[in-house]
NUKOLKOL-927433 format. One record per residue (C-alpha): x, z, y; residue in one letter; residue number from 1. Coordinates in Angstrom, 2 decimals. Layout:
<site c1="X" c3="Z" c2="Y" code="a" pos="NUM"/>
...
END
This chain:
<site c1="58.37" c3="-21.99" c2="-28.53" code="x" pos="1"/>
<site c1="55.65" c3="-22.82" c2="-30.68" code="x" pos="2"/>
<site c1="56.87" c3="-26.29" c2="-31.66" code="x" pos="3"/>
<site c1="60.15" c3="-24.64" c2="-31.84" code="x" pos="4"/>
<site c1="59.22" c3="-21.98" c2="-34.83" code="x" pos="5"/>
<site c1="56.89" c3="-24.45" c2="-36.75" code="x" pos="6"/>
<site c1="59.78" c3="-27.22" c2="-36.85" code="x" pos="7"/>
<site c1="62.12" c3="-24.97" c2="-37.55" code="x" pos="8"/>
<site c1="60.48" c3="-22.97" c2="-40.39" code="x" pos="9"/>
<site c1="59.93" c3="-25.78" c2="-41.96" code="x" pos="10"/>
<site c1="63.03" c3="-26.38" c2="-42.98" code="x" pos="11"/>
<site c1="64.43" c3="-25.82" c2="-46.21" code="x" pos="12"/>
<site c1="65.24" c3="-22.45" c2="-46.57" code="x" pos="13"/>
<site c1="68.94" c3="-22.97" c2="-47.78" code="x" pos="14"/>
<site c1="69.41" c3="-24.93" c2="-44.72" code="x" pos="15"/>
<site c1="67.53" c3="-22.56" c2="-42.55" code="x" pos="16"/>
<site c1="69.99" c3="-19.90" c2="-43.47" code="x" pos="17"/>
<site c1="73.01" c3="-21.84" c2="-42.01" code="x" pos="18"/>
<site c1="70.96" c3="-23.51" c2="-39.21" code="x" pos="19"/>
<site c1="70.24" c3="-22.16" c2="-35.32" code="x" pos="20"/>
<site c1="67.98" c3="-23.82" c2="-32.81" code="x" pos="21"/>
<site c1="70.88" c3="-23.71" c2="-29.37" code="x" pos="22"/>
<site c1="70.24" c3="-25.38" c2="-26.04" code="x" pos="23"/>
<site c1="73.54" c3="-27.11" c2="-24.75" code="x" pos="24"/>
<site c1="72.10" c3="-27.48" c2="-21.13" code="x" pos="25"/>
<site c1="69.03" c3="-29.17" c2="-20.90" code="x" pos="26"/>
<site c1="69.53" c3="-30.10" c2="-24.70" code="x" pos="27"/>
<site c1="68.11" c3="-28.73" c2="-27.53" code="x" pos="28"/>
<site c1="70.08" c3="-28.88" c2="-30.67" code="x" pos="29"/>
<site c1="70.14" c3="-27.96" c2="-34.58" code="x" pos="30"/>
<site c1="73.08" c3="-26.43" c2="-35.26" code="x" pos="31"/>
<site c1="74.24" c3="-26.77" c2="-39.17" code="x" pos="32"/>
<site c1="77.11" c3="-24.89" c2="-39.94" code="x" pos="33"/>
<site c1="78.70" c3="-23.30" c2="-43.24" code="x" pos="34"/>
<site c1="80.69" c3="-20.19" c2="-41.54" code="x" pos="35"/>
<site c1="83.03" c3="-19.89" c2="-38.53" code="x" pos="36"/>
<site c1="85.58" c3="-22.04" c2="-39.60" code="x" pos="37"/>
<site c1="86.30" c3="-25.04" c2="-37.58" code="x" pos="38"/>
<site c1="85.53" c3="-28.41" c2="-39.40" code="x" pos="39"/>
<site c1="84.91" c3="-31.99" c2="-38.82" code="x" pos="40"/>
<site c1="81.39" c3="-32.29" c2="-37.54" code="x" pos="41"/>
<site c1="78.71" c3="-35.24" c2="-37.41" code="x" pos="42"/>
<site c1="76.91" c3="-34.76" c2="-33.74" code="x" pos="43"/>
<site c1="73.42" c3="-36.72" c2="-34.85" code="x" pos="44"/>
<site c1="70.82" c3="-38.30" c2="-33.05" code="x" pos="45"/>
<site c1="67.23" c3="-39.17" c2="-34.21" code="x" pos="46"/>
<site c1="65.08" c3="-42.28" c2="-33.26" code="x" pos="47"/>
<site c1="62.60" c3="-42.44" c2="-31.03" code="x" pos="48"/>
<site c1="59.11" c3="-40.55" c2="-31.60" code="x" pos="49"/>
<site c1="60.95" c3="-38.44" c2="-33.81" code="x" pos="50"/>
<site c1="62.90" c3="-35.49" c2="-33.63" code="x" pos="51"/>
<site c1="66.08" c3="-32.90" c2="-34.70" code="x" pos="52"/>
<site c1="64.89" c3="-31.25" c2="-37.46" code="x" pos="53"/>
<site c1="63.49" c3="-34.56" c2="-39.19" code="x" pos="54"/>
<site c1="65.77" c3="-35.21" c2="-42.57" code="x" pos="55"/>
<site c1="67.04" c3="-32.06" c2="-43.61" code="x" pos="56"/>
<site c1="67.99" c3="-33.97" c2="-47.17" code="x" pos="57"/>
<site c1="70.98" c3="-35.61" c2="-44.53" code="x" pos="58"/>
<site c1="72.41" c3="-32.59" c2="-42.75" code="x" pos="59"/>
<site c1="72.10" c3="-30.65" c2="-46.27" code="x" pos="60"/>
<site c1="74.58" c3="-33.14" c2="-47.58" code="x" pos="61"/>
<site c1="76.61" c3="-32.66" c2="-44.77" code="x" pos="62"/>
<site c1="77.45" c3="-29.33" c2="-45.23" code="x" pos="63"/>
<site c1="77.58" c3="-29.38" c2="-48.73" code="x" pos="64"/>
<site c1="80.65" c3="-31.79" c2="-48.23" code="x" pos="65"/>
<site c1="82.04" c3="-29.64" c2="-45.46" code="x" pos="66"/>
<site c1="81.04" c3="-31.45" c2="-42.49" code="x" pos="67"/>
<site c1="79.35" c3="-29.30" c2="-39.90" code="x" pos="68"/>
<site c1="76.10" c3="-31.09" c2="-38.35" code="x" pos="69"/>
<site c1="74.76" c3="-30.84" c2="-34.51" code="x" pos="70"/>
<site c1="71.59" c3="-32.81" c2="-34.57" code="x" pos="71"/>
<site c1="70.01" c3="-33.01" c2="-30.92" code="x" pos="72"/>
<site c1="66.45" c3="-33.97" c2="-29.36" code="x" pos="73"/>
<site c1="66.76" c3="-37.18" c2="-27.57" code="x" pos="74"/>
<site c1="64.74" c3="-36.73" c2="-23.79" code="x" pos="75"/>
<site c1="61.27" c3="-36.15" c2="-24.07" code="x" pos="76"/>
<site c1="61.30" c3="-35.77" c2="-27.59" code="x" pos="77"/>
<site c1="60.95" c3="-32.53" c2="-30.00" code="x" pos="78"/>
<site c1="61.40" c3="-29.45" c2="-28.07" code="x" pos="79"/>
<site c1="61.50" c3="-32.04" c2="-24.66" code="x" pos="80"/>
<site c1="58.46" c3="-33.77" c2="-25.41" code="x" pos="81"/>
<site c1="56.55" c3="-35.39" c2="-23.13" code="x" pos="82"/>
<site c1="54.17" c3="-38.11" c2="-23.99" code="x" pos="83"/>
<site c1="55.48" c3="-41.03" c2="-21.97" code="x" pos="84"/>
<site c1="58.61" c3="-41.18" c2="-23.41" code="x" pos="85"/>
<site c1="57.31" c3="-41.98" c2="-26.70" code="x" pos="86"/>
<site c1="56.54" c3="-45.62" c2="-25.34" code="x" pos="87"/>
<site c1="58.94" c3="-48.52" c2="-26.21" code="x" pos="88"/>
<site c1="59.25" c3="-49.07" c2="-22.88" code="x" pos="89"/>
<site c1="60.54" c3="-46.07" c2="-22.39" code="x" pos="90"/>
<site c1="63.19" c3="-45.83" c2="-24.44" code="x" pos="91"/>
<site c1="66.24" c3="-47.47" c2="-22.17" code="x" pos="92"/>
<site c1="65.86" c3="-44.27" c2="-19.74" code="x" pos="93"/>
<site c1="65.44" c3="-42.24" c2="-23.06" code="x" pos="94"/>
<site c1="68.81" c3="-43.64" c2="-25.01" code="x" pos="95"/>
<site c1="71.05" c3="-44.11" c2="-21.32" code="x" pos="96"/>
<site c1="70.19" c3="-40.49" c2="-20.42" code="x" pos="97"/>
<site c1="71.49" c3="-39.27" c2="-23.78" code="x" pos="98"/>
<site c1="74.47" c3="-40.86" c2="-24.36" code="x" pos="99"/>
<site c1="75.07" c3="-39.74" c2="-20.61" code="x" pos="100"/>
<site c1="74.44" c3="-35.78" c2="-22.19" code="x" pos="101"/>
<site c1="76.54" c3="-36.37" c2="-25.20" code="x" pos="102"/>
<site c1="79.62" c3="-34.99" c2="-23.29" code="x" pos="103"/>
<site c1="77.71" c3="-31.54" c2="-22.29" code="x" pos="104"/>
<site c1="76.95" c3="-31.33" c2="-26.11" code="x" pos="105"/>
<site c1="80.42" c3="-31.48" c2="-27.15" code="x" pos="106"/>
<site c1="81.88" c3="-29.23" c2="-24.34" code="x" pos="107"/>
<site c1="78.93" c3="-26.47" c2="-25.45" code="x" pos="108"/>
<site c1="80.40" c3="-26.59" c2="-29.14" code="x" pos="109"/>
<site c1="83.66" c3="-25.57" c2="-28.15" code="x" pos="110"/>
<site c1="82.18" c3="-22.12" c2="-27.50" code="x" pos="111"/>
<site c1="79.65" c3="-22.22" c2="-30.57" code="x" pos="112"/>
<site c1="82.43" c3="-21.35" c2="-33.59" code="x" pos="113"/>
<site c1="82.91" c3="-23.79" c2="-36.55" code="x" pos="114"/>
<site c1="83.38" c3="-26.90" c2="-34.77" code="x" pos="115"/>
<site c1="86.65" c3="-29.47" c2="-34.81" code="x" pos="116"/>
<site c1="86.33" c3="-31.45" c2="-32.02" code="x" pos="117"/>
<site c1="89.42" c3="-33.30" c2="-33.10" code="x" pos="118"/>
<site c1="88.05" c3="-34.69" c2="-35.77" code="x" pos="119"/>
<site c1="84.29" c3="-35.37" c2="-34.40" code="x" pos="120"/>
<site c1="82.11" c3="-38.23" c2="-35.54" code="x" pos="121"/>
<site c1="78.96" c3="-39.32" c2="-33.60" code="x" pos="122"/>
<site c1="75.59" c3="-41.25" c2="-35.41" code="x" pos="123"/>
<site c1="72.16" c3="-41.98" c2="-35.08" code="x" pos="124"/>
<site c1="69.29" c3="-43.70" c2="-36.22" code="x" pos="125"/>
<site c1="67.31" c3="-47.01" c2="-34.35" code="x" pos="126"/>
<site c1="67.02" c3="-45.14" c2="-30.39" code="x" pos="127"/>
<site c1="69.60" c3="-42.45" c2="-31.65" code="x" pos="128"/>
<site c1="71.86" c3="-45.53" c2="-32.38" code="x" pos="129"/>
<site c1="71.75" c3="-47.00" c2="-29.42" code="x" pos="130"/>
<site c1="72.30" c3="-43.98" c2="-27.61" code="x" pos="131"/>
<site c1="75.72" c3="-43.75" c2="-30.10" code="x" pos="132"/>
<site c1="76.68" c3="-47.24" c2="-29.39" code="x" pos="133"/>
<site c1="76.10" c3="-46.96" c2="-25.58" code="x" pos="134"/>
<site c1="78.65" c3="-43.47" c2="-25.66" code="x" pos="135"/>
<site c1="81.00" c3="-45.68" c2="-27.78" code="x" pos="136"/>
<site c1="81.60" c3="-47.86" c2="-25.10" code="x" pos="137"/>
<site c1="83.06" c3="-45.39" c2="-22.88" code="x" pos="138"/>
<site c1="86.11" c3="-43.58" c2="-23.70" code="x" pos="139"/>
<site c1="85.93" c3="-40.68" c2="-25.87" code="x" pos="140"/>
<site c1="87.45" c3="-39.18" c2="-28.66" code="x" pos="141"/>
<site c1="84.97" c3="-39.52" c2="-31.65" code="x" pos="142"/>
<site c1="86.83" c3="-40.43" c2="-35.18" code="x" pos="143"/>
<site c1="83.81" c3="-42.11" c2="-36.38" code="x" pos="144"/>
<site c1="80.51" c3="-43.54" c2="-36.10" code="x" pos="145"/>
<site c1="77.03" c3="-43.88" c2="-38.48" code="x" pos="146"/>
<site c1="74.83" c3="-46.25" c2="-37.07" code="x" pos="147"/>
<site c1="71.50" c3="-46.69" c2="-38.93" code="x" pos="148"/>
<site c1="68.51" c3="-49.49" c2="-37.98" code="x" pos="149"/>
<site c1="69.63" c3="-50.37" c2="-34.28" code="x" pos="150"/>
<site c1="71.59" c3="-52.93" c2="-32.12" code="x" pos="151"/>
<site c1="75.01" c3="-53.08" c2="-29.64" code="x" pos="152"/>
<site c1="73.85" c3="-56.85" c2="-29.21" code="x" pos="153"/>
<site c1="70.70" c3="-56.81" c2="-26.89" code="x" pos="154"/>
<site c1="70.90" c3="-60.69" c2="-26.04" code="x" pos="155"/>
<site c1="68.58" c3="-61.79" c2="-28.80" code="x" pos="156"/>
<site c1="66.25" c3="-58.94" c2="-27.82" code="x" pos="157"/>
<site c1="66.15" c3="-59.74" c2="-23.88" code="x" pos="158"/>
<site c1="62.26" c3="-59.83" c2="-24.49" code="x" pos="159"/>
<site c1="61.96" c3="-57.03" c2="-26.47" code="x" pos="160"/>
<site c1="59.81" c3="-53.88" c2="-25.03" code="x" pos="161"/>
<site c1="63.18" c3="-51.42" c2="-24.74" code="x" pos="162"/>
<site c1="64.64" c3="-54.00" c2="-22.61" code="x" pos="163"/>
<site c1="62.25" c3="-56.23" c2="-20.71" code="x" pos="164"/>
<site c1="61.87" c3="-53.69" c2="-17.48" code="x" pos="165"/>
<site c1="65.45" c3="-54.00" c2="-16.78" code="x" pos="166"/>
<site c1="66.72" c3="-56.67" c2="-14.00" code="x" pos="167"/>
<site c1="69.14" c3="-59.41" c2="-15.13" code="x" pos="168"/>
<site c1="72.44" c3="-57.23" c2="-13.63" code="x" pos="169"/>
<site c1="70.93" c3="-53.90" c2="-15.73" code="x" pos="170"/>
<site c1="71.09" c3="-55.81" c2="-18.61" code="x" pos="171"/>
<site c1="74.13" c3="-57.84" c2="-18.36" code="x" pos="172"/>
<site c1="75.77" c3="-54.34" c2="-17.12" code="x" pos="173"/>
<site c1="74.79" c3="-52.30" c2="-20.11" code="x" pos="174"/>
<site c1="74.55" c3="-54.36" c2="-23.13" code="x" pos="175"/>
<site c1="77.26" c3="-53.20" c2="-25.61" code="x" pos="176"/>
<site c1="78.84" c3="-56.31" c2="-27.02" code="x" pos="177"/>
<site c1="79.54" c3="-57.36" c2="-23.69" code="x" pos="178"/>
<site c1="81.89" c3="-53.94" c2="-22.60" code="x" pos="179"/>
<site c1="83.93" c3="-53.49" c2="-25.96" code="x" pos="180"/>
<site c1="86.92" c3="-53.12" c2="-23.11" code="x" pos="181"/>
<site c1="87.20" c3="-49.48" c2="-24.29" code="x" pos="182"/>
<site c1="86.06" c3="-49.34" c2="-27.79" code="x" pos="183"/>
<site c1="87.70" c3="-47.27" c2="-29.91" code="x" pos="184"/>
<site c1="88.96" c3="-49.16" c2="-33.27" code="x" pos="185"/>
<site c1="87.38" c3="-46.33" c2="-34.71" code="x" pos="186"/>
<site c1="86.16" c3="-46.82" c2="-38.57" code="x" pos="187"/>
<site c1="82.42" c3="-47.40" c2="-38.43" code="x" pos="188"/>
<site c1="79.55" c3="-47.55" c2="-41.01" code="x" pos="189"/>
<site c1="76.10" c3="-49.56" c2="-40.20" code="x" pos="190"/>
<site c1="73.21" c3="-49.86" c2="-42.21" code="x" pos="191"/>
<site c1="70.18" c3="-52.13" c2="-41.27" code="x" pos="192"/>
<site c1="67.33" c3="-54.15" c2="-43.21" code="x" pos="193"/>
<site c1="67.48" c3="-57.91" c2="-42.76" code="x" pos="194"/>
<site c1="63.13" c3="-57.55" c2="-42.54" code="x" pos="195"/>
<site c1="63.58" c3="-54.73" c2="-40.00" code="x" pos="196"/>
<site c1="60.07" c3="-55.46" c2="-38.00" code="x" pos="197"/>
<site c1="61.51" c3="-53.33" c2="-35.36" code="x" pos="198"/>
<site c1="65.06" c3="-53.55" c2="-34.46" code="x" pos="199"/>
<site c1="66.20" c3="-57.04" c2="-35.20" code="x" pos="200"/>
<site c1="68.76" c3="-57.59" c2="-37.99" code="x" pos="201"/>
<site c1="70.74" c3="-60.32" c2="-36.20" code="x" pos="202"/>
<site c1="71.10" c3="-58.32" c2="-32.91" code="x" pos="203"/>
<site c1="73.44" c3="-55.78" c2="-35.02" code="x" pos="204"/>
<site c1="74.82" c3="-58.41" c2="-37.27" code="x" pos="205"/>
<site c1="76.02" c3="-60.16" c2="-34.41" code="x" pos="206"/>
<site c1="77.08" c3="-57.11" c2="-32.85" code="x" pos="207"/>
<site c1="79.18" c3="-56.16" c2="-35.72" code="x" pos="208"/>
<site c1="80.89" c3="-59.24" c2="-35.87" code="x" pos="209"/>
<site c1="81.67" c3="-58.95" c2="-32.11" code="x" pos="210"/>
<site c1="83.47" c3="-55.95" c2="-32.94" code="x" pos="211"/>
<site c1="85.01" c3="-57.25" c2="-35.80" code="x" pos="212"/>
<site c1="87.03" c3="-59.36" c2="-33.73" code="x" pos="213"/>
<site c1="87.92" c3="-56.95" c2="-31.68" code="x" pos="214"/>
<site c1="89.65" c3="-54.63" c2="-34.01" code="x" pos="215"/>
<site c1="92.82" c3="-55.18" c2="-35.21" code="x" pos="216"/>
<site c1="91.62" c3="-54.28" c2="-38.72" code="x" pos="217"/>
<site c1="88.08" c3="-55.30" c2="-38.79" code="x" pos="218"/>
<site c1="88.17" c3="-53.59" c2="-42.33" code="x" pos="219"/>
<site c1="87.33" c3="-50.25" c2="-40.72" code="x" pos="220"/>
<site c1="83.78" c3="-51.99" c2="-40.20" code="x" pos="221"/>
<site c1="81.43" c3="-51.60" c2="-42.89" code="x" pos="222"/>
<site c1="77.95" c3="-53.54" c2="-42.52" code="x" pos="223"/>
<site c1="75.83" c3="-52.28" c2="-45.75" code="x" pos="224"/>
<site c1="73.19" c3="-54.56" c2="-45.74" code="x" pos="225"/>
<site c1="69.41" c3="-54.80" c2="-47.64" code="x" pos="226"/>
<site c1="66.47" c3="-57.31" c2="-48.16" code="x" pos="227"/>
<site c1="63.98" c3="-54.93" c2="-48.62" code="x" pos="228"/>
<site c1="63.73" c3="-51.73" c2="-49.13" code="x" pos="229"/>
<site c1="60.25" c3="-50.61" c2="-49.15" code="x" pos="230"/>
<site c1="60.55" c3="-48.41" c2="-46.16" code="x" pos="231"/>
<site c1="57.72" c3="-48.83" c2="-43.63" code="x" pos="232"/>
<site c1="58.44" c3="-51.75" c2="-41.17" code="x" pos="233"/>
<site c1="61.76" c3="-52.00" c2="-42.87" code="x" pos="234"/>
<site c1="62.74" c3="-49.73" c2="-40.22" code="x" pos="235"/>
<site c1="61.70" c3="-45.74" c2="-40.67" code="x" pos="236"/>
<site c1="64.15" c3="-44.79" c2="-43.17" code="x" pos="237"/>
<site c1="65.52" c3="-46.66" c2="-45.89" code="x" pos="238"/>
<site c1="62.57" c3="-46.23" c2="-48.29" code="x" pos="239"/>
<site c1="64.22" c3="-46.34" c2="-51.72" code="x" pos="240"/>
<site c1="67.56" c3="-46.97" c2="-50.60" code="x" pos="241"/>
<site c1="67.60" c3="-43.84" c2="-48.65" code="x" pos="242"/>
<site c1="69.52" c3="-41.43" c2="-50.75" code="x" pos="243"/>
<site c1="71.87" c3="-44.24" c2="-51.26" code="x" pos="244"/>
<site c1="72.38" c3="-44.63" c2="-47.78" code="x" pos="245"/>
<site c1="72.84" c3="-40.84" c2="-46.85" code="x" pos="246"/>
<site c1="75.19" c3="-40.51" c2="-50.20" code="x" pos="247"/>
<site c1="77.73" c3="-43.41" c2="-48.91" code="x" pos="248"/>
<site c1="77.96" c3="-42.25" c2="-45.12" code="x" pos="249"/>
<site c1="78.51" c3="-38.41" c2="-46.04" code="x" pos="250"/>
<site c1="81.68" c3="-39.76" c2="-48.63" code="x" pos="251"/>
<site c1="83.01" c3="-42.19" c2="-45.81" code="x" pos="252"/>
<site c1="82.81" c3="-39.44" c2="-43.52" code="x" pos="253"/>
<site c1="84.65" c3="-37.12" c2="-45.95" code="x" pos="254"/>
<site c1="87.15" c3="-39.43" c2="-46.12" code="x" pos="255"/>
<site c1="87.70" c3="-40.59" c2="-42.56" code="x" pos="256"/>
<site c1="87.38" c3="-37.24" c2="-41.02" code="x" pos="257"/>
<site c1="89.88" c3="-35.70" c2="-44.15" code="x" pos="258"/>
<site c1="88.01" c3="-33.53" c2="-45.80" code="x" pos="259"/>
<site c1="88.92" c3="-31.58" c2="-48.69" code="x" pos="260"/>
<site c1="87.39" c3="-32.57" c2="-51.94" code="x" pos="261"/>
<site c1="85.73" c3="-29.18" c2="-52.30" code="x" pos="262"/>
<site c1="82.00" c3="-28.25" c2="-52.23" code="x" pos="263"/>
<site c1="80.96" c3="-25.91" c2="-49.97" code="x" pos="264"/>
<site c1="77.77" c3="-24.69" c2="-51.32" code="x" pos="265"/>
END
């Protein structure tokens, strides 16, 4: 409860007075809504070592624009901390377990007030990405997706510390660009650093392309795309591209989820 209160107040308080902390079954979420009304809604995901209520500056876009936000803990993070999970090595359990609780979340918000879940979109940063991406593969009923700093191409990672526990058939069973059998030819934004230190650049970029040949209209792929940006690693955030970044995925979310051109607040 402690963590809970000191997170939360934190906030900013115009965000804190649409915002609730809710717990969708074992998940804890930050609810960011405008008033009752059902709209389109962003269901968010942070990266690992990091948690819901990190970036208000995003989710007060959001609303602003009239997109409802419900940003959620990955497992063993924020409210679910516990200290192993912070590891890299960690972080397959962390990102498989949480696309595997993004269906509880959405089934919760059809009780909560002031959510569409026809016209849902689904996003996350580096872990919170992955977790997206793995969900994506699966069929669902998302309009959208925001993928920030991560990877649906784990074949030039097979070394890297996320994956290296698995066996050969985990891997080959669970890497994204090689199940796009039921992906959606939904419109999708991604963002990534080509001197990401972290998450490597050509894992996504060759991800994206995989998709691109899957869709019929590979123009409903955007790949935005920097050299540096200042941001440490080239991987937490976008350093000075970062309002940039959240200003272009909040308008192509306006527009793919049909949103009215009206401000909220």
């Amino acid at each position: 409860m402690c963590f809970v209160s000191t997170r939360f107040e934190q906030l900013p308080s115009r965000l804190r007075k649409m915002a609730t902390i809710e717990r969708f079954g074992e998940v804890p979420a930050l609810v960011v809504k405008s008033d009752e009304e059902p709209r389109p809604f962003l269901l968010w995901i942070h990266g690992r070592t990091a948690d819901k209520e990190l970036d208000p500056g995003r989710y007060l876009r959001y609303v602003r624009r009239g997109i409802n936000i419900c940003a959620v803990d990955l497992p063993g993070h924020g409210e679910r901390f516990v200290t192993e999970l912070q590891e890299p090595e960690a972080a397959f359990d962390v990102v498989k377990q949480m696309s595997e609780e993004v269906d509880g979340v959405l089934e919760s918000l059809t009780t909560c007030g002031g959510f569409d879940l026809q016209r849902a979109a689904i996003g996350g940063m580096s872990a919170g990405g992955i977790a997206s991406i793995l969900r994506l593969v699966q069929p669902h009923h998302f309009r959208a997706a925001v993928l920030e700093a991560t990877m649906g191409q784990w074949r030039l990672s097979r070394d890297h510390k996320i994956f290296s526990h698995l066996s050969d058939s985990q891997f080959a069973s669970n890497n994204p660009a090689d199940h796009l059998e039921c992906w959606n030819e939904i419109p999708i934004l991604s963002f990534h650093s080509r001197h990401d230190e972290w998450i490597p650049y050509a894992a996504q970029e060759e991800f994206i392309e995989r998709l691109k040949q899957h869709y019929k209209e590979p123009k409903k792929i955007e790949f935005v795309t920097f050299d540096r940006t200042g941001a440490p690693k080239e991987h937490l955030g976008f350093g000075r591209e970062s309002a940039f970044v959240k200003d272009i995925q909040v308008a192509f979310l306006a527009k793919v989820l049909q949103v009215s051109m009206e401000k909220l607040i």
